[in-house]
C-alpha positions as CSV (number, residue, x, y, z in Angstrom):
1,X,-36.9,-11.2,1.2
2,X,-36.4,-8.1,-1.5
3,X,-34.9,-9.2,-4.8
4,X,-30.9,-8.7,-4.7
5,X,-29.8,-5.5,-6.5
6,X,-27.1,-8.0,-8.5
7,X,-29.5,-10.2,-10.6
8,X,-27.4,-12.5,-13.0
9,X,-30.0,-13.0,-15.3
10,X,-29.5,-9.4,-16.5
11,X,-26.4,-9.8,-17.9
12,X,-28.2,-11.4,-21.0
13,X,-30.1,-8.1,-21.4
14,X,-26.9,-6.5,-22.0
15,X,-28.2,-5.7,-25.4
16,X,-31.9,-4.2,-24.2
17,X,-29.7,-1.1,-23.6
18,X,-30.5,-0.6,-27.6
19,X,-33.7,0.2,-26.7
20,X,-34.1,3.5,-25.8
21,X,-31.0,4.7,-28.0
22,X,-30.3,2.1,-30.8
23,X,-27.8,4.7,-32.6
24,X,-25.6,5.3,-29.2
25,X,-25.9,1.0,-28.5
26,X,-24.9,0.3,-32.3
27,X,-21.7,2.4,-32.2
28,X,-20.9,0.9,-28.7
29,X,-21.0,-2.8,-29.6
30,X,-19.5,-2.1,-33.0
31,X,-16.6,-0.9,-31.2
32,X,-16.7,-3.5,-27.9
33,X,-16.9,-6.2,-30.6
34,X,-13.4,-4.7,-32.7
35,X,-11.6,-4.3,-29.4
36,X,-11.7,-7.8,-28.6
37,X,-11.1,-9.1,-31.9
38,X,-7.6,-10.7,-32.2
39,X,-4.8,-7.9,-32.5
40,X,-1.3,-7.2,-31.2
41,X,-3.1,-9.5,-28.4
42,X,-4.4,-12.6,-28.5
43,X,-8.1,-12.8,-27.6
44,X,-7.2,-15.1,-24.3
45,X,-4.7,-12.3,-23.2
46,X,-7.4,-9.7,-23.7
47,X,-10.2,-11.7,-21.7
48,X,-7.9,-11.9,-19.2
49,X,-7.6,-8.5,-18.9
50,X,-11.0,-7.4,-19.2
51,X,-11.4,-10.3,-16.2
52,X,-8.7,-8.4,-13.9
53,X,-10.2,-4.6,-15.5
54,X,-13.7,-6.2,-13.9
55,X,-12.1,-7.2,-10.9
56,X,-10.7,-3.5,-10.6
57,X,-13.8,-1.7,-11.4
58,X,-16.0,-4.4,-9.1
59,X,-18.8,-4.9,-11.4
60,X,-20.1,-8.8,-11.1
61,X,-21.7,-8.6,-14.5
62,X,-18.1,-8.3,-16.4
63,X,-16.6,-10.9,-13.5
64,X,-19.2,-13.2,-14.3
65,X,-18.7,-12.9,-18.5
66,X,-15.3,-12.9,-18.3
67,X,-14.2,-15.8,-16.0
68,X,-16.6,-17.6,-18.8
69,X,-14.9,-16.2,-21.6
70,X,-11.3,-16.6,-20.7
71,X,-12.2,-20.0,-19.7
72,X,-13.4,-20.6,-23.2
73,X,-10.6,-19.0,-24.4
74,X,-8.0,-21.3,-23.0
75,X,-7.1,-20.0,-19.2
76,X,-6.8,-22.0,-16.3
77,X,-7.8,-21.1,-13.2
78,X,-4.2,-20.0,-12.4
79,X,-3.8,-17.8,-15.1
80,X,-6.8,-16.2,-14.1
81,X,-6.0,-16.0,-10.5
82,X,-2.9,-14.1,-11.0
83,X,-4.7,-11.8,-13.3
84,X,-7.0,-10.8,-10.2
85,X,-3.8,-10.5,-8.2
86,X,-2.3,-7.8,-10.7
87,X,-5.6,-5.7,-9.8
88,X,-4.8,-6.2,-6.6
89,X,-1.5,-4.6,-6.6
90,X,-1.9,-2.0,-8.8
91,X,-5.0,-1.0,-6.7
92,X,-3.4,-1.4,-3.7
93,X,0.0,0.6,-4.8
94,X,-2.2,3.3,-6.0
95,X,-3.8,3.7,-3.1
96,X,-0.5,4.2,-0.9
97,X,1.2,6.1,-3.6
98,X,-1.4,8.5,-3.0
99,X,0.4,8.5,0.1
100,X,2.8,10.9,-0.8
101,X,0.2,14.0,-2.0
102,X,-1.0,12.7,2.1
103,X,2.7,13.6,3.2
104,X,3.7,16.8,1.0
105,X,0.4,18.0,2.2
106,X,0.9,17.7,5.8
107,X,4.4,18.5,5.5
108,X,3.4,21.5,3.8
109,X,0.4,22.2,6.6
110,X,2.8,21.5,9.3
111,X,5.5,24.3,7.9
């Protein structure tokens, strides 16, 4: 069987991507690290939201850290699951709000 193209173990070489351009890497995790630092938002409100911004851009790596972070942050699995279920309808209404360019332009096509 070929290895799977999502390996978990990778997320803990998050940090390799220093590597092969430490000055790009530093100023990325500099910043990463300020945005989730306690602010207007508490840092349990913005795990959550990085959980449902990883749910909405579908990368496992991000589900994986944040389900784990908010968890240690103080969510419950509810809190979490309606997080995903915002994603859900925002992605969903902007796919059928998109829609209506669908409708001008056949309407206009039509004419």
């Amino acid at each position: 069987m070929s290895k799977p193209y999502y390996v978990d173990s990778d997320l803990a070489k998050f940090g390799d991507i220093a590597e092969w351009n430490k000055e790009l890497a530093d100023k990325f995790f500099s910043y990463y690290g300020d945005v989730f630092k306690p602010g207007a938002l508490s840092a349990r409100e913005k795990s959550l939201i990085a959980l449902a911004v990883s749910h909405a851009v579908q990368c496992p790596y991000c589900i994986d850290a944040y389900t784990t972070d908010a968890l240690k942050k103080g969510a419950d699995e509810e809190m979490m699951m309606e997080a995903i279920h915002v994603t859900a309808a925002i992605k969903g209404g902007a796919a059928l709000v998109h829609g209506v360019q669908m409708m001008n332009k056949a309407k206009e096509v039509s004419m």
